[in-house]
C-alpha positions as CSV (number, residue, x, y, z in Angstrom):
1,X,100.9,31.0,83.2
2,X,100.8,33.6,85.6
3,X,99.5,37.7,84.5
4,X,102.9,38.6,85.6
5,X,104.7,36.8,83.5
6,X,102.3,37.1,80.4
7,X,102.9,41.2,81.3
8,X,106.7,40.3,80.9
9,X,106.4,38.3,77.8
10,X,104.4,41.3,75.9
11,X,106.9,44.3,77.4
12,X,107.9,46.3,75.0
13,X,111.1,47.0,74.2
14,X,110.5,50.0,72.1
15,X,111.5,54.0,73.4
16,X,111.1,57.1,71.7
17,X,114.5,59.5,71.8
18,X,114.7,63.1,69.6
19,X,117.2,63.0,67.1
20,X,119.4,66.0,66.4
21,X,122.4,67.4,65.0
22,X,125.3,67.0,67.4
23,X,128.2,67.6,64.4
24,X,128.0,68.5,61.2
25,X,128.0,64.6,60.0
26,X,127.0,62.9,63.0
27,X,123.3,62.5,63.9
28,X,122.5,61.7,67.7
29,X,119.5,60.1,70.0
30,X,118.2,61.1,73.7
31,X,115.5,60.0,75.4
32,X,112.3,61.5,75.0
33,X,111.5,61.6,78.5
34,X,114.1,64.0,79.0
35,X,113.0,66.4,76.8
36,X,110.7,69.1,78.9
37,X,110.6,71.7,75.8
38,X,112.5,72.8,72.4
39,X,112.7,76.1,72.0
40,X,114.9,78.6,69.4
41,X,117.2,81.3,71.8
42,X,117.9,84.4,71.5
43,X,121.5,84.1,71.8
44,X,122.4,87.4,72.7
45,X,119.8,86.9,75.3
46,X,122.3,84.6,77.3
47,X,123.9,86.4,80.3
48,X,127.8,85.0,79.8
49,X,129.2,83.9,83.7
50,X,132.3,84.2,84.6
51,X,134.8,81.4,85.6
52,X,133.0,78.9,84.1
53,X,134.0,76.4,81.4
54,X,133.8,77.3,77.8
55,X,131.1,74.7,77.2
56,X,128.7,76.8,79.7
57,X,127.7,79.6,77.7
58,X,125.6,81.5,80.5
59,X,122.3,81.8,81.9
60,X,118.9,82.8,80.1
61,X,115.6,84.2,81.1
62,X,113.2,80.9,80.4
63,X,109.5,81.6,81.5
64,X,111.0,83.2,84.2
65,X,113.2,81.6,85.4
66,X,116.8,81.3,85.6
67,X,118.6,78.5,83.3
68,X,122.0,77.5,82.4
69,X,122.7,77.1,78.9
70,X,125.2,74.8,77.4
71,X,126.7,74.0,74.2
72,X,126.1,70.2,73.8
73,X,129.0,69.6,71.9
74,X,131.5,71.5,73.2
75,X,130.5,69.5,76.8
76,X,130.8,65.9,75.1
77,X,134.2,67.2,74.1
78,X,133.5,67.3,70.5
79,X,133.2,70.9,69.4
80,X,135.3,74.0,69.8
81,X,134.0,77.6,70.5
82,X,131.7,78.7,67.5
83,X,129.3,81.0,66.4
84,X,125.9,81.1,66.9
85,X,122.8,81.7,64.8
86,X,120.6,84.4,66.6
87,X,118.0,82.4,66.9
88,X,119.6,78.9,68.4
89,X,117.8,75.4,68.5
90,X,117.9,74.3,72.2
91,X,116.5,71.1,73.6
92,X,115.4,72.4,77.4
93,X,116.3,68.8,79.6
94,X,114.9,67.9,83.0
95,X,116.2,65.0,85.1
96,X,113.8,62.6,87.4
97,X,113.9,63.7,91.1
98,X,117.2,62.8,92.6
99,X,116.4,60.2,96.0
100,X,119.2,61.8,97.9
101,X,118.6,65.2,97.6
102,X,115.0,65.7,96.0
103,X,116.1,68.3,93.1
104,X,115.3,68.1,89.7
105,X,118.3,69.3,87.2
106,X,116.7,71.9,84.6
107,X,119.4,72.7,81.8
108,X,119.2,74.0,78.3
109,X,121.4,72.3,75.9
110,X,122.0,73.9,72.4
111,X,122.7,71.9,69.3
112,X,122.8,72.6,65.6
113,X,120.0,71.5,64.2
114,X,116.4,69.6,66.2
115,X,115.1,66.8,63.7
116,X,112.4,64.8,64.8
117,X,111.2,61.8,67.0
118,X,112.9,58.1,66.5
119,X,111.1,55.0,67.9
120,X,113.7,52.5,68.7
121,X,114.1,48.8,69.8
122,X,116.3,48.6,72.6
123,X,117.6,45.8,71.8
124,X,119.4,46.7,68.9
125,X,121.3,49.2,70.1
126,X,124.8,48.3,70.2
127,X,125.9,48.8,73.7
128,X,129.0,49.8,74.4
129,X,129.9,51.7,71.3
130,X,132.8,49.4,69.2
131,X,136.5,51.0,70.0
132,X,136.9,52.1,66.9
133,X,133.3,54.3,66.7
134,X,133.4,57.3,68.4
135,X,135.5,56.6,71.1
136,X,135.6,60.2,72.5
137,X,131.3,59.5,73.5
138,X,132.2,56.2,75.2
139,X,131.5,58.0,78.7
140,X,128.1,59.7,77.5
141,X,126.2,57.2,75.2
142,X,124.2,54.3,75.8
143,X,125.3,53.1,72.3
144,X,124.7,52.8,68.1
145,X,121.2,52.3,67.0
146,X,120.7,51.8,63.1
147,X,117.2,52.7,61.4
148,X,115.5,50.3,59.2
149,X,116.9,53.0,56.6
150,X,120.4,51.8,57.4
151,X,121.2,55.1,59.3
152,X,123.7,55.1,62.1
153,X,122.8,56.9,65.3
154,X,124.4,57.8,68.4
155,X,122.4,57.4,71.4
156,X,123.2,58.9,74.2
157,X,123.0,58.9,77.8
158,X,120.7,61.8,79.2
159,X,121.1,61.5,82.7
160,X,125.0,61.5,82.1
161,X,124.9,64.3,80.3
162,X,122.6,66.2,82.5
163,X,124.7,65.1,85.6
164,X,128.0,66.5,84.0
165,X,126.4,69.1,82.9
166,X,125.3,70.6,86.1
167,X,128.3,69.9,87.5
168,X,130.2,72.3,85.3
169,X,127.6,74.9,85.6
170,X,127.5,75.0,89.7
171,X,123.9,74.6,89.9
């Protein structure tokens, strides 16, 4: 037997994703390798933009920088406009380096609530989601995992997410 193959055989088909609050009864996943930081904002702290859409709250003052903020929900088409706790739980996303054009995408995505770290088997994720299960996240999600606990999760797609989500904020 070969070391390549013996590396194959022992892969492992586990990942870590951060599980939060998307809706008030629905619990979702992202990959961990996403995640560059989660912070609380100051809400009022976000500069509003105009001519944006309503998912794209504004901009905020991170460590200096300039990021665009945006309600996770209302961008997966699943929330409408709500208010905020002053202090809001945001998970701060980074994509890989594009090939084409050598950018990374920072964005700031708020949610309800941050829980904590899920390590998941791949393979049992149930990929795509089954019609009748969320069928307004079958563009976003990678699919439903379910904890040895019995728990149902929605996991989605980061890089979706941050792809659509610089698109609506122009950046």
């Amino acid at each position: 037997m070969s070391s390549s193959s013996l590396v194959d055989s022992d892969r492992s088909t586990y990942q870590q994703f951060l599980r939060f609050q998307l809706q008030p009864n629905l619990m979702a996943l992202i990959e961990i390798e996403l995640v560059t930081e989660l912070v609380n904002i100051l809400v009022d702290r976000v500069v509003p933009m105009p001519h944006l859409p309503s998912a794209v709250m504004g901009v905020y003052n991170w460590r200096g920088e300039i990021l665009w903020i945006v309600d996770l929900a209302m961008l997966l088409g699943c929330g409408s406009p709500r208010r905020y706790r002053s202090l809001q739980p945001t998970m701060i996303l980074t994509s890989n380096l594009n090939s084409e054009d050598r950018q990374q995408k920072t964005i700031g995505f708020v949610v309800d609530e941050i829980a904590e770290l899920e390590l998941c088997d791949l393979d049992l994720i149930e990929s795509p989601l089954p019609d009748n299960i969320y069928p307004e996240f079958s563009d976003w999600a990678r699919g439903l995992w379910s904890s040895t606990t019995g728990e149902s999760f929605l996991v989605l797609n980061g890089a979706t997410i941050l792809d659509r989500a610089s698109f609506h904020a122009d950046v």
